[in-house]
C-alpha positions as CSV (number, residue, x, y, z in Angstrom):
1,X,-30.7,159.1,-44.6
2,X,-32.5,159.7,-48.3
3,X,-32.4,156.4,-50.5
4,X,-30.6,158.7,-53.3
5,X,-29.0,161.9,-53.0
6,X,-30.9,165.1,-51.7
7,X,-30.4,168.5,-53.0
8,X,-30.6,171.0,-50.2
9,X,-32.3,174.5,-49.4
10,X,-31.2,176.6,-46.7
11,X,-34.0,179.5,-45.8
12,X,-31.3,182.0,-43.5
13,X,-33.4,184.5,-41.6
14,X,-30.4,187.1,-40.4
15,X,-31.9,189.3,-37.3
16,X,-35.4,187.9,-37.8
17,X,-35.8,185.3,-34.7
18,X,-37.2,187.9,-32.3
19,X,-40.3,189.0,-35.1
20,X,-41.7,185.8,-35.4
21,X,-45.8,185.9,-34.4
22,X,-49.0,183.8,-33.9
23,X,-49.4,185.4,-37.2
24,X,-46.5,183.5,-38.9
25,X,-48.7,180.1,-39.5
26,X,-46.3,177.9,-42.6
27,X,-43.2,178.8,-40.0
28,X,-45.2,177.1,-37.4
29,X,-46.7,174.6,-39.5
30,X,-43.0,173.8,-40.6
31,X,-41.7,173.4,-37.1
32,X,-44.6,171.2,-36.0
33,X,-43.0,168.8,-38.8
34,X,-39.5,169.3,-38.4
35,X,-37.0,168.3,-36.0
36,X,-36.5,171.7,-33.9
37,X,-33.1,173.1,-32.0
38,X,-30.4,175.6,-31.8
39,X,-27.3,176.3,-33.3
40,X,-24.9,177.9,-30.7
41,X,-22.8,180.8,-31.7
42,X,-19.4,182.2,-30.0
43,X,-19.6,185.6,-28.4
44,X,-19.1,188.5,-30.3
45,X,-15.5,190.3,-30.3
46,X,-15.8,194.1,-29.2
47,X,-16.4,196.5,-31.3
48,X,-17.6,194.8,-34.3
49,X,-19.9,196.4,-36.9
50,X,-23.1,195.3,-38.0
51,X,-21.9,194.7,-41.5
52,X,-18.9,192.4,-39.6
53,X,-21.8,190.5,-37.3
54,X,-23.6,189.6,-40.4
55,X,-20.4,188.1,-42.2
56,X,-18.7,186.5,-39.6
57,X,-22.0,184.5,-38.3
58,X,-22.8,183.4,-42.0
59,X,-18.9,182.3,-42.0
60,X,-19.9,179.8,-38.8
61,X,-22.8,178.6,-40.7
62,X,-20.5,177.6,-43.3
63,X,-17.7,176.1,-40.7
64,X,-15.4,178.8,-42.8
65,X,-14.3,181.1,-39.2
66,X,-10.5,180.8,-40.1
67,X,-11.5,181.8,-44.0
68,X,-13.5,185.1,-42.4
69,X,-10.1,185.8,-40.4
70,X,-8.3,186.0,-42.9
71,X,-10.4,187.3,-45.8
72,X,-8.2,190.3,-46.6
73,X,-5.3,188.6,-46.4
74,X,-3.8,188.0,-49.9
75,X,-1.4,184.9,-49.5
76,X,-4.2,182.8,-47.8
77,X,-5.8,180.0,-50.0
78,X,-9.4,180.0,-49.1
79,X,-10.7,175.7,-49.8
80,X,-14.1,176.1,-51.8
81,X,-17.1,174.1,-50.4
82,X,-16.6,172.4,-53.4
83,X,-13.2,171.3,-52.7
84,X,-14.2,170.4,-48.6
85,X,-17.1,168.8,-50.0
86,X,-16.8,165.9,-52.0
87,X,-17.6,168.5,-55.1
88,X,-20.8,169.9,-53.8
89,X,-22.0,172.8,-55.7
90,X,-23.3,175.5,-53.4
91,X,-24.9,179.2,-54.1
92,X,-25.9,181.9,-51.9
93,X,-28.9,184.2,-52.9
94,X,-28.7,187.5,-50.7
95,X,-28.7,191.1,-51.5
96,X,-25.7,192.5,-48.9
97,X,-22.5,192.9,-50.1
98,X,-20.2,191.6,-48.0
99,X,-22.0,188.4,-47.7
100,X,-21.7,188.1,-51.6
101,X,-18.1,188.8,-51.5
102,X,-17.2,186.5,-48.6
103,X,-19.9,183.3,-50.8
104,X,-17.9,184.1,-53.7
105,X,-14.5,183.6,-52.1
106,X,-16.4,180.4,-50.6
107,X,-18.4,178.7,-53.4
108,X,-15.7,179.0,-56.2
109,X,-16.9,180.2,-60.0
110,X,-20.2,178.3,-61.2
111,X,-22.0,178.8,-64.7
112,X,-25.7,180.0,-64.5
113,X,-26.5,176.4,-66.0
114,X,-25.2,175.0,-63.4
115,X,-27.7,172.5,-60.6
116,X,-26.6,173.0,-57.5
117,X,-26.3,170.7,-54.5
118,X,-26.9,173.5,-52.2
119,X,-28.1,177.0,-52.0
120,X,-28.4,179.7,-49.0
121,X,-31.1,182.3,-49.4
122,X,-30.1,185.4,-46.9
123,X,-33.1,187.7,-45.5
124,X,-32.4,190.5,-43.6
125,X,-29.9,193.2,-43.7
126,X,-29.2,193.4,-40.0
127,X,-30.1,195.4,-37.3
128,X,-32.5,198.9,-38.2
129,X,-33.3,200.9,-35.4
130,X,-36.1,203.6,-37.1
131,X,-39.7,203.1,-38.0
132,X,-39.3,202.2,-41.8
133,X,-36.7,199.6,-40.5
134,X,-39.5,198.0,-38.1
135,X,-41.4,197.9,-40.8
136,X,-38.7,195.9,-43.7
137,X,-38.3,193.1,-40.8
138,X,-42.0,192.5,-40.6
139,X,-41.7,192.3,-44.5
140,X,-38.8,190.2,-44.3
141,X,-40.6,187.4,-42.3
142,X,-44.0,187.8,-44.1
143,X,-41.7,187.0,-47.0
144,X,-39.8,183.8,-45.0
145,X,-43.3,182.9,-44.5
146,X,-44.9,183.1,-47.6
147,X,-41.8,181.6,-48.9
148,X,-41.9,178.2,-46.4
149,X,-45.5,177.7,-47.7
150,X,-44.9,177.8,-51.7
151,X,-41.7,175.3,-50.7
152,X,-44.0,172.8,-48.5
153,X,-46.9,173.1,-50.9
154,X,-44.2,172.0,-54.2
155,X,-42.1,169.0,-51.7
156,X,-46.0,167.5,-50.5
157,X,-45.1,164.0,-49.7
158,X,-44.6,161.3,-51.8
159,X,-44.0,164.2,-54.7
160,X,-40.2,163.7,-56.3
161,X,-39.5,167.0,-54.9
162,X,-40.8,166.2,-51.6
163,X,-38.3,162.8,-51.4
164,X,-35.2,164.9,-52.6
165,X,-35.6,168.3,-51.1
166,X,-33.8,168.6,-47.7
167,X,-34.9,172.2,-46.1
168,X,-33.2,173.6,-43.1
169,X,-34.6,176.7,-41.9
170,X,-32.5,178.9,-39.3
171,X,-33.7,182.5,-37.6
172,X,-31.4,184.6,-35.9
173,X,-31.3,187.2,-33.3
174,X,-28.9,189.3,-35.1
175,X,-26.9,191.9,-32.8
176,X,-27.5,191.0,-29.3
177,X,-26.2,191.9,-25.5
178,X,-25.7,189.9,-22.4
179,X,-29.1,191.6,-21.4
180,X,-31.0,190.6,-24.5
181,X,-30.6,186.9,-23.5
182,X,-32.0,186.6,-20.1
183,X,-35.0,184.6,-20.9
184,X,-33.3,182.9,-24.2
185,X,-30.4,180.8,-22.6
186,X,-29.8,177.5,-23.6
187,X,-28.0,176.5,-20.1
188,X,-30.4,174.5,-18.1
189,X,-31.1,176.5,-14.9
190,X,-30.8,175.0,-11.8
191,X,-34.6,174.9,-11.3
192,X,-34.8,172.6,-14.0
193,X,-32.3,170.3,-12.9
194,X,-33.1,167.3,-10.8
195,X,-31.5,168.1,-7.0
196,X,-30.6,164.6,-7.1
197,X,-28.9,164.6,-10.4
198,X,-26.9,167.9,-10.3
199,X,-23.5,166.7,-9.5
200,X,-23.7,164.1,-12.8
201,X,-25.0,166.9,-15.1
202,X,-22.1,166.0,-17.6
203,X,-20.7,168.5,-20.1
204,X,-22.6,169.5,-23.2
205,X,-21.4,168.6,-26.5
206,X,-21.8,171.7,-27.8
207,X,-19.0,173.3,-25.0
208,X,-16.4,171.1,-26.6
209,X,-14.4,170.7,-29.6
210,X,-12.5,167.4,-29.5
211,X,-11.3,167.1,-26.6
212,X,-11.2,170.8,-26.0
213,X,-13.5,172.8,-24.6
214,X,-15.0,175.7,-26.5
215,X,-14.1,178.9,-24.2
216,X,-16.2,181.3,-26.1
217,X,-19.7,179.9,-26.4
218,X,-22.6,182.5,-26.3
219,X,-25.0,180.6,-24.2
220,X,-27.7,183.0,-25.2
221,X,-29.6,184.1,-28.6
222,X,-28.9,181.0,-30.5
223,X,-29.8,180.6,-33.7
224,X,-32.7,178.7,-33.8
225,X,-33.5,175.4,-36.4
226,X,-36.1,173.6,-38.0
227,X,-34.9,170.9,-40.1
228,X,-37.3,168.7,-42.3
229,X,-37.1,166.3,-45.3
230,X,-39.8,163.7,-46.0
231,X,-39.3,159.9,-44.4
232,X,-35.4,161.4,-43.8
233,X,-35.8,163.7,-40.5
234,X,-37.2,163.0,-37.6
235,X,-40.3,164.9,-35.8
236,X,-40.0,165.9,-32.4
237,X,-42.7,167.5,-29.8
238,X,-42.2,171.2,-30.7
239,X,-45.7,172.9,-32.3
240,X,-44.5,176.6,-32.6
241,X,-41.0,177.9,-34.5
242,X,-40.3,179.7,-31.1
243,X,-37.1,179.5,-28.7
244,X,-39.5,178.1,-25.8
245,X,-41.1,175.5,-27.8
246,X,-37.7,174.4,-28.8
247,X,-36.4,173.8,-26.0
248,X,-38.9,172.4,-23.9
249,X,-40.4,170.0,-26.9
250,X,-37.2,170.6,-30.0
251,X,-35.1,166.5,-30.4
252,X,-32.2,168.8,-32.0
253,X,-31.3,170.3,-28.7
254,X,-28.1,172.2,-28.9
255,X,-24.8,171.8,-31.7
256,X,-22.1,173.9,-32.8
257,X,-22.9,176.5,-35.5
258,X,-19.6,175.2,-37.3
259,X,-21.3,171.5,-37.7
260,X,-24.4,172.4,-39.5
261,X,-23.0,172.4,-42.8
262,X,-21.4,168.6,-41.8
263,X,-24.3,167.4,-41.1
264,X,-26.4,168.9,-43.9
265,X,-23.8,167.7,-46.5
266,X,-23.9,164.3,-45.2
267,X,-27.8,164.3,-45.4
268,X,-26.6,165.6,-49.5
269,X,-23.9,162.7,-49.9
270,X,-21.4,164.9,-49.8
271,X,-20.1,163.8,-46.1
272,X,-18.6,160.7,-45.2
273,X,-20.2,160.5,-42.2
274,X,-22.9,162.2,-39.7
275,X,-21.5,165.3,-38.4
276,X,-17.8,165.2,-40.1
């Protein structure tokens, strides 16, 4: 944990996971420094829009799933992250709508003068299916990319920035189907297992909630996460910002997506305590 308080910078790639190339070097240069995992998201309910998807996996992100439930409902008070947060001022910088709708019923009212604690920037607009879609998402990562390398470059070590800042980038797959996740599966196979061990392969954290267990985990297309801030995080094996690389060489291994903002707030000083 920082000597003083952090400010933090969440980079949120929304559908971007699967365009990530060779090509792509400050994202790989990033996870090579970072500490490297996944963020495990529930399954989908049926029939849900694209516009829904990219709402209700922010509102994971921000452990705010009951506040998405009920976000048309008029008698529900809504916490800010302010109020859950030990006053933590966060923003979120994205250009859908319903994301801004849903961050404003989140983040509360803040002046444009304001310093925040915390701020989301959103890329991608979801799924696109034609050619000028194909090419926005390679735009959209060249930007995460180009965008990674101005951040690194400003938080060198030893600078202030560089002791204060701490950055969390996360990719998603965006919309995805049973099918889509047959080589991106976080469960460990049975080829992978020791024979000898199999029968004391406990439960995964991640599959329980409390003492319950979580009934609706999507065990494939997690989001994936490379966490870094200077002498604060640690550095694990992986060299590449790839699902492979994370879990074969990634120290993060597999949490909830409703605990990243816990643990990112207590890395601000706005948690009481690791993973709140």
């Amino acid at each position: 944990m920082a000597d003083k308080a952090s400010r933090g910078l969440v980079i949120y790639g929304d559908g971007l996971a699967s365009f990530i190339n060779p090509s792509h070097a400050h994202l790989h240069s990033l996870a090579s420094k970072a500490f490297c995992g996944f963020l495990s998201l529930p399954n989908a309910p049926p029939s849900e829009s694209e516009d829904e998807r990219i709402v209700r996996e922010f509102a994971y992100l921000l452990d705010a799933c009951e506040a998405y439930q009920n976000v048309n409902s008029q008698n529900t008070s809504i916490p800010t992250i302010s109020e859950r947060f030990m006053g933590m001022k966060a923003a979120i910088i994205t250009n859908n709508p319903g994301l801004k709708s849903f961050g404003g019923k989140l983040e509360g009212k803040t002046l444009e003068t304001s310093q925040f604690d915390l701020v989301f920037v959103h890329v991608g607009a979801g799924e696109r299916v034609n050619g000028e879609g194909q090419k926005t998402i390679a735009i959209d990562v060249e930007y995460i990319d180009a965008l990674v390398d101005g951040i690194m470059r400003i938080a060198q070590p030893g600078s202030e920035i560089g002791s204060r800042l701490h950055l969390s980038l996360v990719m998603s797959f965006g919309y995805v189907t049973e099918g889509d996740g047959r080589d991106l599966s976080i469960l460990t196979s049975k080829d992978e297992m020791d024979p000898a061990l199999s029968k004391l392969f406990p439960r995964q954290s991640y599959t329980m909630k409390g003492e319950k267990p979580r009934n609706d985990v999507r065990y494939h297309c997690p989001l994936l996460i490379a966490q870094w801030q200077y002498a604060v995080t640690r550095v694990d094996m992986a060299d590449t910002f790839s699902f492979k690389d994370f879990k074969e060489r990634g120290g993060n291994l597999v949490i909830p997506a409703d605990r990243f903002l816990h643990e990112v707030a207590f890395k601000l000083w706005k948690a009481p305590k690791y993973g709140a």
